[in-house]
N, C-alpha and C positions, 0 to 999 in steps of 0.2 A: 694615152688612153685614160687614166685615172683624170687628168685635167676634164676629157669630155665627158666622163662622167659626173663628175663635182656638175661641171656647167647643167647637167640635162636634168642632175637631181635640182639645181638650187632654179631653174627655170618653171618643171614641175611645179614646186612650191610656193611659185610667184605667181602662179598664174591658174592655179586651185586653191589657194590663201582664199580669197572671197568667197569660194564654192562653201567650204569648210565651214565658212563662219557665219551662214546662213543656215547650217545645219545643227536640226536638233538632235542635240544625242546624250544616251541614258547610260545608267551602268544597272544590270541586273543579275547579284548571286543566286543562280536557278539551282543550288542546291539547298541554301538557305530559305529559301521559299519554299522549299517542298519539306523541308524535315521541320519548318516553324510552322506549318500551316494546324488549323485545329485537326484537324482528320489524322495528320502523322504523328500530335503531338498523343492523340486519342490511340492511336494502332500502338505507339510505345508503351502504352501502359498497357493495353490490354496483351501485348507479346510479353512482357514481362512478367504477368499473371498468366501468361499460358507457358511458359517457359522458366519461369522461376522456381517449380521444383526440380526441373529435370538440372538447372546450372547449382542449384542448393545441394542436392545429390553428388553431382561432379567436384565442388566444394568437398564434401563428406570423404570422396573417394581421395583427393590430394591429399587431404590432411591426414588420411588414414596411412599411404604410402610414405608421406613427410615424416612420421613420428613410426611407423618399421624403419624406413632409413637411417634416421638419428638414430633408431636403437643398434642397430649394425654397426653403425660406424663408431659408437662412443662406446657398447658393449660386446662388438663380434669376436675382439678375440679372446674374451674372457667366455665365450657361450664354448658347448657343447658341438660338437657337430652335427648332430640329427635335430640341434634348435635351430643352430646356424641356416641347413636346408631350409628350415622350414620357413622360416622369416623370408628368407629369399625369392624363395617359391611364393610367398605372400605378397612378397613383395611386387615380384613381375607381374602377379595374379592382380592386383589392383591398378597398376600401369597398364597394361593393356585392357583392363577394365575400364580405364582412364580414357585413356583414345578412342577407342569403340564407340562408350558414349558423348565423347568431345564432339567426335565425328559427326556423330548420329542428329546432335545437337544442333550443328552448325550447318550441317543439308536441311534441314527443319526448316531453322530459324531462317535461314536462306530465301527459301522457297516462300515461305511464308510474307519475307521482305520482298521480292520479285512480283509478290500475289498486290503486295499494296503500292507499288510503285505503277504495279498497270494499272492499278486502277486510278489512281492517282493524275499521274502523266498528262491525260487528257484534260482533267479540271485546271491543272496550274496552266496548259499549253492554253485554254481561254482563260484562263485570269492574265496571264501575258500579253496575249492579242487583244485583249480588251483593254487595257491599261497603257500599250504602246497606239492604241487608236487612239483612245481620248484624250494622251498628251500629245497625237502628231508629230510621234517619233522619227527621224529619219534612220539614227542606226542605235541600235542596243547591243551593246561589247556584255561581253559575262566577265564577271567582276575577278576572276582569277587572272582576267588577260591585263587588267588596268593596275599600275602601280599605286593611284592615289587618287583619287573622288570628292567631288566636293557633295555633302550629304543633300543637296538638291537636287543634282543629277542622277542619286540611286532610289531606283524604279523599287525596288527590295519588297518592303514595306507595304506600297500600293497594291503589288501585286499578292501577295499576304492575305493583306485584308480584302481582296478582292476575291481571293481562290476562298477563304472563310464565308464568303456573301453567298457562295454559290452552295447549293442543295440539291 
């Protein structure tokens, strides 16, 4: 059984070899195009300004809970016990402050990333089809499938500066 199969795979191959080598084919990282284009490189800075105080804040909140911890742990059993409570209580009081707004931060920014991807989607899917027409492509592999590329065959770039031409 395996003999006929060796034969039917090495037959295949002898006799789609010419098909193959007739064929043009590209490689294209369609994430790298969409997060290098100027539009996503423009939405990361302006998410960052619209989200950078609420991650500055959440900063604020770690470092406040980090330094009650360290006091806990390096002074808890020299404190009082109604100081002891209290740090404790300070302490959970900023960790679930924590999550709250990690959360809150992260459906945000989410949505916000979801809102620029649809909109997006569409311009790289015609910077693609425009770029695989005018090399007369026959197949485009996405570049996580491919182990090694020779940098003439990756589409990347074109399609880049292609998704940028558009307006």
């Amino acid at each position: 059984m395996r003999k006929l199969t060796r034969l039917f795979l090495l037959a295949t191959v002898l006799i789609s070899g010419p098909v193959f080598a007739n064929m043009k084919i590209a490689v294209l990282d369609y994430q790298m195009a969409l997060l290098e284009s100027d539009e996503a490189k423009k939405y990361a800075v302006n998410a960052e300004k619209k989200f950078g105080p609420q991650l500055n804040k959440l900063k604020g909140l770690e470092s406040d809970a980090k330094r009650i911890q360290d006091r806990l742990i390096k002074g808890g059993e020299r404190m009082q016990q109604a100081e002891l409570e209290r740090l404790e209580l300070e302490f959970k009081q900023k960790a679930r402050d924590f999550q709250t707004q990690s959360k809150d931060l992260n459906e945000a920014k989410a949505l916000e990333d979801r809102k620029m991807l649809e909109q997006l989607k569409p311009k790289l899917d015609k910077a693609v089809e425009a770029v695989i027409k005018a090399g007369n492509y026959d197949i485009v592999l996405e570049a996580g499938a491919v182990v090694d590329v020779k940098p003439q065959h990756d589409i990347t770039l074109r399609v880049i500066e292609r998704m940028n031409q558009m307006r």
